[in-house]
N, C-alpha and C positions, 0 to 999 in steps of 0.2 A: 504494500500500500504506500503513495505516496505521499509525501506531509507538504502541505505548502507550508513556505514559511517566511514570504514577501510578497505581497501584493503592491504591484502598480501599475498605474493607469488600467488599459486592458490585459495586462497579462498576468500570470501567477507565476514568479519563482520561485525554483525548487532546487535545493541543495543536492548537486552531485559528486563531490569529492573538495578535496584542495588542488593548488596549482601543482605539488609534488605525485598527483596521482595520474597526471596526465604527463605523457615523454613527449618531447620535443619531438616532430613531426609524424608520428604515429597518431593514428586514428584509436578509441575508444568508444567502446561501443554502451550507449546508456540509453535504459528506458526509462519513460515516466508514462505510465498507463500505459495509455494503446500507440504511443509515440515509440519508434526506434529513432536513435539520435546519433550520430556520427560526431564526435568531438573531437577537434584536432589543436593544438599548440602548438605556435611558431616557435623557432628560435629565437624572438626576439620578446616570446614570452607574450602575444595576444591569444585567446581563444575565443572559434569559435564553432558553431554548433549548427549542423544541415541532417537535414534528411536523408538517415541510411539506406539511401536507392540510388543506382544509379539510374542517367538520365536515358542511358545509352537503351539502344535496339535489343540488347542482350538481356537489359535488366542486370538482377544483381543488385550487390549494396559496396556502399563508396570506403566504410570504416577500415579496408587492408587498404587502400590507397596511400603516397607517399606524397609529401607536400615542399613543395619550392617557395620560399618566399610568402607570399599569402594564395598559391595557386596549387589547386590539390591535381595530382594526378589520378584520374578513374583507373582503379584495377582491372576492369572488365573488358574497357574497348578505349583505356588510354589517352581520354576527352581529358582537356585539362577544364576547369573549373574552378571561378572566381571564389576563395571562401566567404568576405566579405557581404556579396549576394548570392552566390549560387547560381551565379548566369554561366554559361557555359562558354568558354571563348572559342572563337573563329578558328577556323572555317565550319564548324561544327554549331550547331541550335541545339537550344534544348535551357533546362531549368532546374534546380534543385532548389526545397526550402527551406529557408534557413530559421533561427532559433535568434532570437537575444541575448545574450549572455551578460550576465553582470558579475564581475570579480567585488565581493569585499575582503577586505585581509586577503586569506589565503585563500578564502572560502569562492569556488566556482557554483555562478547558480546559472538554472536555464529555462526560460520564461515560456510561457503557454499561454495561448491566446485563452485568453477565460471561455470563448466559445469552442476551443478546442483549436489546435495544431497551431503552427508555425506561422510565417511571414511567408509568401511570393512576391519577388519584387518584379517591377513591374519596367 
């Protein structure tokens, strides 16, 4: 079951580790209900948090993927993709959704639209 344990605006965060439980550029795979969440850390120490699907014709999920900069590599079919929004860069389309994330202290949390899921940006 999960606890919320910050509400803002529209969204509810929810405690899923500290910064030490997430490795520099590895994907982590976290649910919160019926969400699967892919959560990555740069090296430069941002996270953030998209939808464990890939965009790709294969399907699949993005969490084994490896990440450059703030650009994650798809393990499936090799699409790179924005972490930031989740748009998928050129020459390739497509979309992943992304997550809020708010760091306090150490504490990583990752926000849910109170009517359920993620952000698509637009």
């Amino acid at each position: 079951m999960m606890e919320s344990i910050w509400n803002r605006n529209d969204y509810t965060y929810y405690l899923v580790g500290t910064l030490d439980d997430f490795t520099e550029r590895l994907g982590r795979v976290v649910r919160l209900g019926k969400e699967e969440i892919a959560v990555f850390k740069t090296t430069e120490g941002k996270v953030f948090a998209l939808e464990n699907k890939s965009p790709g014709p294969r399907g699949g999920t993005i969490a084994e993927g490896i990440i450059s900069g703030e650009v994650l590599f798809d393990p499936i079919c090799d699409w790179q993709i924005g972490l930031p929004d989740g748009q998928v860069l050129g020459p390739d389309t497509g979309q992943v959704r992304t997550y809020p994330v708010h760091i306090l202290g150490d504490e990583v949390r990752i926000g849910i639209l109170k009517n359920g899921g993620g952000m698509v940006h637009e």
